[in-house]
Residue frames as qw, qx, qy, qz and C-alpha x, y, z in Angstrom:
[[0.373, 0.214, -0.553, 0.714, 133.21, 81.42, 178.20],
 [0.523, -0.660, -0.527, -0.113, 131.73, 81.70, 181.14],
 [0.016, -0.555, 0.394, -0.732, 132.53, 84.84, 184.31],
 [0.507, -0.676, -0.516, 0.141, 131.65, 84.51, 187.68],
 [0.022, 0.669, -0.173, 0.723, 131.33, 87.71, 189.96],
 [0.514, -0.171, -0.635, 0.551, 132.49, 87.81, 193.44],
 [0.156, -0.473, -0.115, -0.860, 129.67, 89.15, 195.84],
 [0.618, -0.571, -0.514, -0.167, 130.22, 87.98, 198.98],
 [0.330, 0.172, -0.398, 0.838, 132.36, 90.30, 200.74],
 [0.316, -0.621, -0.624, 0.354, 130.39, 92.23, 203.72],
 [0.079, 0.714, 0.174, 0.674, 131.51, 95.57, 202.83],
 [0.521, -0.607, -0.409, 0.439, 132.66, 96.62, 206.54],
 [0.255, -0.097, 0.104, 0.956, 134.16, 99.96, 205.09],
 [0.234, -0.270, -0.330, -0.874, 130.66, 101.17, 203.68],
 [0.191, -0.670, -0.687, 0.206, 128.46, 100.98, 206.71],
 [0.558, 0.231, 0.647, -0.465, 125.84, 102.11, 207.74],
 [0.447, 0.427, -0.310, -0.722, 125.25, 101.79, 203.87],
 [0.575, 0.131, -0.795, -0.139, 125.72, 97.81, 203.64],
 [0.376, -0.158, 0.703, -0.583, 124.02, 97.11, 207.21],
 [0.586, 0.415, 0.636, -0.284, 120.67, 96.06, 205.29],
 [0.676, 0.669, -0.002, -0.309, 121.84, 96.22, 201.63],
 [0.922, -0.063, 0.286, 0.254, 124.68, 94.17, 199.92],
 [0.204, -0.476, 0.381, 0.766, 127.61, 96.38, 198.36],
 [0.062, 0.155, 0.700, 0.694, 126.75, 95.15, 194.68],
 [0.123, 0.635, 0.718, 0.258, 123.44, 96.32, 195.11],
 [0.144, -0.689, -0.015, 0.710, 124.39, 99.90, 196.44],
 [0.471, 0.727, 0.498, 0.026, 123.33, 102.16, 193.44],
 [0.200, -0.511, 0.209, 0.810, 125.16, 104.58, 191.26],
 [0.144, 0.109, -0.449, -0.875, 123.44, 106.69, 188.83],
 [0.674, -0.027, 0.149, -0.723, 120.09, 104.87, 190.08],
 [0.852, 0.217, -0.469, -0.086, 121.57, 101.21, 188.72],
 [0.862, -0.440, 0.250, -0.026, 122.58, 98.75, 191.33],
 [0.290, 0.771, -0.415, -0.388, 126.33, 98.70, 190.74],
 [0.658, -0.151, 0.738, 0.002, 126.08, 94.75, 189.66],
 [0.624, 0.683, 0.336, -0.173, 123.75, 95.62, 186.77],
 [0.175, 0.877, -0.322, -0.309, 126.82, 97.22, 185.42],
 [0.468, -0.209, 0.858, 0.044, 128.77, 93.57, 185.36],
 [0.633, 0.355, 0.676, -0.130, 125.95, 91.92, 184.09],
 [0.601, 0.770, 0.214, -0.040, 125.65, 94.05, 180.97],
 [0.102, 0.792, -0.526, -0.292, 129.38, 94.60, 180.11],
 [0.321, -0.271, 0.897, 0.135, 129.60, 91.17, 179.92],
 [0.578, 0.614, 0.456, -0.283, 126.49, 90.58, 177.86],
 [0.336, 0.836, -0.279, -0.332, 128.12, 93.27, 175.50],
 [0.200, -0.525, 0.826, 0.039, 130.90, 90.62, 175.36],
 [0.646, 0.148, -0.634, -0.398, 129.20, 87.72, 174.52],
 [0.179, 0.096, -0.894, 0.399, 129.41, 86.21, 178.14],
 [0.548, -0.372, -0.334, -0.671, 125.86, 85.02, 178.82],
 [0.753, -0.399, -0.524, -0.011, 126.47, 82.38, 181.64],
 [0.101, 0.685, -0.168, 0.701, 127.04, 83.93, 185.17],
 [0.684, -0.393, -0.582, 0.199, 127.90, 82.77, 188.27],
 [0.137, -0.663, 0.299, -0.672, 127.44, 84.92, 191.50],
 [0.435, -0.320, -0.754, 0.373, 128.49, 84.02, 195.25],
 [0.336, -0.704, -0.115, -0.615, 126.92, 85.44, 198.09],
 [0.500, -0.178, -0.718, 0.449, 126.74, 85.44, 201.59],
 [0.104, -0.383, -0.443, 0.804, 125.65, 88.33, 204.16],
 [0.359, 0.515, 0.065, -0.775, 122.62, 89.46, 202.89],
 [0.349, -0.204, 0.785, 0.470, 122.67, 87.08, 199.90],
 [0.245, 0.395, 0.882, 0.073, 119.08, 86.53, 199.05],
 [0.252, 0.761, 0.138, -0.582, 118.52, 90.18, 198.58],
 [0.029, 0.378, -0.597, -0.707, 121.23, 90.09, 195.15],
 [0.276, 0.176, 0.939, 0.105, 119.06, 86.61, 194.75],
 [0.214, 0.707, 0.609, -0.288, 115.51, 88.67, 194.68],
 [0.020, 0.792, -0.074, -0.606, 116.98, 91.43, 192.59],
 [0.150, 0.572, -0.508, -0.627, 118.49, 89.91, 189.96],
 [0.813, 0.083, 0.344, -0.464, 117.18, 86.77, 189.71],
 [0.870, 0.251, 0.334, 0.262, 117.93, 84.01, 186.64],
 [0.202, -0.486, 0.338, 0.780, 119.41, 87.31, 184.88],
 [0.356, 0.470, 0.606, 0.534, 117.15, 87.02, 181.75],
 [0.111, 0.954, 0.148, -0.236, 115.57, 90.75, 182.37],
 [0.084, -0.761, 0.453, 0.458, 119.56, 91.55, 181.03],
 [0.829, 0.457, -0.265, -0.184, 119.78, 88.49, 178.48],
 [0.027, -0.524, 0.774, -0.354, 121.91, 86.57, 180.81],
 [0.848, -0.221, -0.457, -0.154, 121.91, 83.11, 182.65],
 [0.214, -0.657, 0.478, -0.542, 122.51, 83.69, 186.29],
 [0.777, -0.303, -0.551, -0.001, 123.41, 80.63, 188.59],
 [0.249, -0.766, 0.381, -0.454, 124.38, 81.48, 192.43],
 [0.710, -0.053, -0.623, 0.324, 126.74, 80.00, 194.83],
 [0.414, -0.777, 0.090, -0.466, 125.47, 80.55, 198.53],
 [0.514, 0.253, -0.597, 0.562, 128.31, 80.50, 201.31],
 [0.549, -0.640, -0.522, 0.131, 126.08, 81.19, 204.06],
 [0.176, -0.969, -0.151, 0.085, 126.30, 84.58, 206.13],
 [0.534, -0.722, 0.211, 0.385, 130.09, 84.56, 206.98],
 [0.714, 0.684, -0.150, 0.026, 131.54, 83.45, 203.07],
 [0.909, -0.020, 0.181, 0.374, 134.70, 81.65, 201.78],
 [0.288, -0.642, 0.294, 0.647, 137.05, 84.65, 201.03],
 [0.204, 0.707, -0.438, -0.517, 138.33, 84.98, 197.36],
 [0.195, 0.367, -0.879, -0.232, 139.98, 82.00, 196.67],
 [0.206, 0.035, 0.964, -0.167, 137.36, 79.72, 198.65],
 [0.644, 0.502, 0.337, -0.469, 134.30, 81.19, 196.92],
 [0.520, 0.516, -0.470, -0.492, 135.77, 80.32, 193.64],
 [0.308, 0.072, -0.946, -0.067, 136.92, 76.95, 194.15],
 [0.371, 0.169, 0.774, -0.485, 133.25, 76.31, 195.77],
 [0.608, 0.601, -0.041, -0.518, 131.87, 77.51, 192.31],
 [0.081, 0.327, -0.832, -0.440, 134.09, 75.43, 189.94],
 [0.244, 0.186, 0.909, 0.283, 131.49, 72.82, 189.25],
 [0.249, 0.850, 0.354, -0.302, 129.01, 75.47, 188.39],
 [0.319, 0.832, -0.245, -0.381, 131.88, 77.26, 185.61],
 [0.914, 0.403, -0.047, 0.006, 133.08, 74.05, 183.90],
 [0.714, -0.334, 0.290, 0.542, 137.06, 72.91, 183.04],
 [0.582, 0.408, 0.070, 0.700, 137.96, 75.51, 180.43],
 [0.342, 0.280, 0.015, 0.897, 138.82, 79.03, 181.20],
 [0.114, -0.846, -0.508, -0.114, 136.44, 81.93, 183.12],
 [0.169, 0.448, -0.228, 0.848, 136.69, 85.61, 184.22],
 [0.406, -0.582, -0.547, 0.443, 136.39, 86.61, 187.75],
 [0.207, 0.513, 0.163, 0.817, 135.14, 89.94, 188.70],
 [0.297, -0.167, -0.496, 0.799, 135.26, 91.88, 191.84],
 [0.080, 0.826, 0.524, 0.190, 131.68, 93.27, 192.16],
 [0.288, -0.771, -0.229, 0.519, 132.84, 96.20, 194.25],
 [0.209, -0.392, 0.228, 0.867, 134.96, 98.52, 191.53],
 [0.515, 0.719, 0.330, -0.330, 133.62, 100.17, 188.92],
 [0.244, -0.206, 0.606, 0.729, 135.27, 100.23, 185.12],
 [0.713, 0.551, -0.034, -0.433, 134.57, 100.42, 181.60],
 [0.077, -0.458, 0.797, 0.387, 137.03, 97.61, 180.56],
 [0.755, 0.254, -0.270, -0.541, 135.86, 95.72, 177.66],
 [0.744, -0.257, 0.592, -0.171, 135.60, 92.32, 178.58],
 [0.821, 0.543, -0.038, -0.172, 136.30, 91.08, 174.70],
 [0.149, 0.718, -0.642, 0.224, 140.11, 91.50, 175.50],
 [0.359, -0.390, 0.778, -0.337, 139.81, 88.42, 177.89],
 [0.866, 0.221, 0.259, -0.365, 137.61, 85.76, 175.69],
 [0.731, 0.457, -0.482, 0.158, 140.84, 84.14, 174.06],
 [0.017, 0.695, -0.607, 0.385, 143.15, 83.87, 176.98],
 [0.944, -0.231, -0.227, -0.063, 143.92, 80.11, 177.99],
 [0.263, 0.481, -0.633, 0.547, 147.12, 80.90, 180.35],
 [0.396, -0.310, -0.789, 0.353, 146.61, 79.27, 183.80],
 [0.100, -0.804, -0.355, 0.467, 145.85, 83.04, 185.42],
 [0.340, 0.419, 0.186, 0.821, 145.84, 86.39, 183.59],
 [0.289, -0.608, -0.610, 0.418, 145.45, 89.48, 185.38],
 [0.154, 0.781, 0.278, 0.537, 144.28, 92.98, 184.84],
 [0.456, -0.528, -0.342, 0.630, 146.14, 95.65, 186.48],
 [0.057, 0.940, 0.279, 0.186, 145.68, 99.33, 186.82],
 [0.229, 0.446, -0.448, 0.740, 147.88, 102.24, 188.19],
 [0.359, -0.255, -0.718, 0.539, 147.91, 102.70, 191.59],
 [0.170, -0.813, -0.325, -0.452, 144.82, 105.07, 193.15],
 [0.010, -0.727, 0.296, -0.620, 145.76, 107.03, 196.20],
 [0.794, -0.362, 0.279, -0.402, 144.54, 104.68, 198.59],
 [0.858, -0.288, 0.406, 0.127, 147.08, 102.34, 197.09],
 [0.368, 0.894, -0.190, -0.170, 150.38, 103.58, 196.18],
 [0.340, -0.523, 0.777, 0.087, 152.23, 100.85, 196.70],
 [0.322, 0.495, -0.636, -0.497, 150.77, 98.75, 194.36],
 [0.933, -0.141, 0.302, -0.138, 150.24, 94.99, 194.19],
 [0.859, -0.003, 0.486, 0.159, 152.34, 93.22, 191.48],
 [0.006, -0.522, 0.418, 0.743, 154.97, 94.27, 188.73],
 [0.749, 0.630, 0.205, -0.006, 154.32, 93.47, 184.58],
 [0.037, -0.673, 0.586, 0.449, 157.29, 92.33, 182.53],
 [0.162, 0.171, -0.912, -0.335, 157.09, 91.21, 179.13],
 [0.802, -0.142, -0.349, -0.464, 152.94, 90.41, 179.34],
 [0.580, -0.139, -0.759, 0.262, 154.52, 88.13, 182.65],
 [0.453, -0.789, -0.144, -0.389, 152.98, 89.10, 186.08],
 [0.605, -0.009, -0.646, 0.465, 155.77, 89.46, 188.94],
 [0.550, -0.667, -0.488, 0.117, 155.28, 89.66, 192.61],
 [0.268, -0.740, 0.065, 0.613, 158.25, 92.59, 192.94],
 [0.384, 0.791, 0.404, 0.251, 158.82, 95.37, 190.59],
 [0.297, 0.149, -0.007, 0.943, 160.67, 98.66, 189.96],
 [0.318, -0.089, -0.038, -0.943, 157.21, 99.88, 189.24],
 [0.118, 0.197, 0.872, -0.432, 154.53, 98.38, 190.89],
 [0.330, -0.215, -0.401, -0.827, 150.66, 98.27, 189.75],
 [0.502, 0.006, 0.528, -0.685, 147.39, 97.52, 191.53],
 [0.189, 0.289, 0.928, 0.143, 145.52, 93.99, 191.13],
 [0.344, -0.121, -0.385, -0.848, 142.18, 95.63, 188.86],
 [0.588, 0.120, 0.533, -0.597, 139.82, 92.96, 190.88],
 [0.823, 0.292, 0.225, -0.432, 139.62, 91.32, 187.69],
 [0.206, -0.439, 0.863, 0.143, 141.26, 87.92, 186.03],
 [0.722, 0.295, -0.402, -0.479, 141.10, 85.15, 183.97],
 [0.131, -0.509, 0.843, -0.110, 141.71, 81.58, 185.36],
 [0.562, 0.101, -0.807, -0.153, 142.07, 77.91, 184.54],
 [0.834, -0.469, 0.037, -0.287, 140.59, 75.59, 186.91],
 [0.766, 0.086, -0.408, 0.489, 143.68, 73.75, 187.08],
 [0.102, 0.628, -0.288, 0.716, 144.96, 76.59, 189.24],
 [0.642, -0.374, 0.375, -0.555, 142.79, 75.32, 192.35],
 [0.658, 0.299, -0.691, -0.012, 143.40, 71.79, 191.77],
 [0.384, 0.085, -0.625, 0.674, 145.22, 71.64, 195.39],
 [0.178, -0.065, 0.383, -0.904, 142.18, 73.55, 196.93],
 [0.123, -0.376, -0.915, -0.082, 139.44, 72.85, 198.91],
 [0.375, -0.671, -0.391, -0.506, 135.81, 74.82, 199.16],
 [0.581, -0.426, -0.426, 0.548, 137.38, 76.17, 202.50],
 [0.066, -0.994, -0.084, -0.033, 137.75, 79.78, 203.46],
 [0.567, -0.386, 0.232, 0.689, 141.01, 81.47, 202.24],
 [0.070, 0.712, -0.266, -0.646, 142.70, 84.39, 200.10],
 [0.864, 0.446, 0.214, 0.097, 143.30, 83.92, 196.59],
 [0.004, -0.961, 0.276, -0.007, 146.32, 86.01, 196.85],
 [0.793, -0.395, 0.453, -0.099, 148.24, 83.62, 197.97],
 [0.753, 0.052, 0.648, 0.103, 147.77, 81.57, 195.86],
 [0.599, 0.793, 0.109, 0.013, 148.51, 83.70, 193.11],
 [0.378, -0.873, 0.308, -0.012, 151.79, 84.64, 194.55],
 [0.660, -0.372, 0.641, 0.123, 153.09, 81.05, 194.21],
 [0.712, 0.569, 0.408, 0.059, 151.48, 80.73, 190.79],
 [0.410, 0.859, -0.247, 0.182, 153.81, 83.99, 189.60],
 [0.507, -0.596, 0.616, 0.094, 157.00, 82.55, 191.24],
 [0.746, 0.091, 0.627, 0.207, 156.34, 79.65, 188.86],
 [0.107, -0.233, 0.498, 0.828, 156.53, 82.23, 185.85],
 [0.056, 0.345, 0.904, 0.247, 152.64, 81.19, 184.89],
 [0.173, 0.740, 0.630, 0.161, 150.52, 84.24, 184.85],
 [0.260, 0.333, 0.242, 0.873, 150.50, 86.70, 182.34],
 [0.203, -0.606, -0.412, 0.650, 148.99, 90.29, 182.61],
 [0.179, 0.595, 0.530, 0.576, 147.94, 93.36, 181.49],
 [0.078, -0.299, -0.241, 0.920, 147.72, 97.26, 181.90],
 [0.024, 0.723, 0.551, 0.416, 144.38, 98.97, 181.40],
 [0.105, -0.235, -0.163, 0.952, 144.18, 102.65, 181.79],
 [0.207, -0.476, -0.633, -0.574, 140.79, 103.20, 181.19],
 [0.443, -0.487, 0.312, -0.685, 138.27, 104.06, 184.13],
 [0.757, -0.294, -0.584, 0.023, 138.33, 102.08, 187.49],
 [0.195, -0.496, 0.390, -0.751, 137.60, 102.48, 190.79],
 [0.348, -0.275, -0.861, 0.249, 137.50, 99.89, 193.81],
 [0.443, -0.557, -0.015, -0.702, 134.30, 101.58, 195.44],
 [0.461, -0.038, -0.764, 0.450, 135.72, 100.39, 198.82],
 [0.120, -0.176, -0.269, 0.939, 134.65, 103.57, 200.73],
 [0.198, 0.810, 0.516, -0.197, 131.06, 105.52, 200.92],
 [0.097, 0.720, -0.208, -0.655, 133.30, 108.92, 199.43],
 [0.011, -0.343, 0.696, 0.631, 134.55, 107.18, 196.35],
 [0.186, 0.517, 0.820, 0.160, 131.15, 105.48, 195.48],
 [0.004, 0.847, 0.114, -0.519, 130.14, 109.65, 196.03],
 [0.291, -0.443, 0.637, 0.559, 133.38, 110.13, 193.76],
 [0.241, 0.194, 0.887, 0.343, 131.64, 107.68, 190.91],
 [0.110, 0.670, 0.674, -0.291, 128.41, 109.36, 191.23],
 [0.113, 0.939, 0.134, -0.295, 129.23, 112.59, 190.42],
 [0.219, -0.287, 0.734, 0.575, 131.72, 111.65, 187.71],
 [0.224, 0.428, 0.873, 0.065, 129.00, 110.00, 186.08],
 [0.143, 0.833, 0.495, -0.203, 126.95, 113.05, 186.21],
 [0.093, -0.667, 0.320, 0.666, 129.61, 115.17, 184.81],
 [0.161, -0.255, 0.720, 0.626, 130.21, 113.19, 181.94],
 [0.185, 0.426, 0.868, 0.174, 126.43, 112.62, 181.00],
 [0.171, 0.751, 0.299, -0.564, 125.31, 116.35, 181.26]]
């Protein structure tokens, strides 16, 4: 199986910190917080690894390179300063992650979820969701019955991370758009399952809550 992380967002919430560094390479606990990706998925068994870029791109390039220093195989898909949102950097990658299954992962947040939980799953889209963090109590998307729906009694937050079929993009072209969307229509059709994890995660959207992470970290390592 084969992941691709999504690392071309600009990161307009964490200037001046992302002026002349790329979010995923912003550092917590002294580790760039990509490096974390890279090796949970290792742990997993997921060696091939596709990263986009864009604003700043060639710095992740110079840092992380092929990915063997982690025991990884790193290919990159550059989108050129401005990038293809969500949905268009993935469907620009598809011939770089093949026709069965991959996981997508939102470089920005930080977890410990064990990617092993997601190396069977051949549903069109599966999605990890979380409770809701203060900064979003409204949620994104209900969970009934291991189905994902778009309204809800109780509402959860989208985790930044998913499984999906290439079939899913079919209809799409290597254009700039959401992937929301297009998930939206996909749960209408009754086609993608889900999942609560209550473990740690945090979208490190914000310079405080990358702070936040930091000094969690240090609590739990003294």
């Amino acid at each position: 199986m084969k992941a691709m992380i999504l690392a071309a967002g600009r990161g307009e919430r964490m200037r001046s910190l992302t002026d002349h560094c790329p979010k995923p390479l912003l550092k917590i606990s002294g580790k760039p917080l990509i490096e974390y990706h890279l090796e949970s998925l290792k742990c997993a068994g997921i060696e091939e690894i596709i990263i986009n870029h864009a604003y700043l791109g060639e710095k992740i390039e110079n840092a992380l390179g092929k990915g063997h220093q982690f025991g990884v195989n790193i290919s990159y898909s550059a989108e050129g300063d401005n990038g293809l949102e969500t949905g268009g950097g993935i469907t620009k990658a598809l011939p770089l992650l093949g026709e069965s299954p991959f996981i997508v992962i939102n470089a920005d947040i930080w977890t410990n979820y064990d990617f092993n939980q997601l190396t069977s799953i051949s549903s069109l889209a599966h999605l990890v969701l979380v409770e809701n963090p203060a900064h979003h109590p409204q949620g994104d998307f209900g969970l009934t019955n291991k189905l994902v729906t778009n309204q809800a009694a109780e509402q959860f937050t989208f985790s930044g991370i998913g499984v999906y079929h290439p079939e899913l993009f079919k209809n799409c072209q290597p254009v700039k758009f959401k992937l929301a969307p297009l998930l939206r229509k996909t749960i209408e059709q009754q086609k993608v399952t889900g999942e609560l994890f209550q473990g740690d995660w945090s979208d490190i959207g914000t310079p405080e809550r990358l702070l936040d992470i930091e000094q969690q970290l240090e609590k739990e390592n003294k």
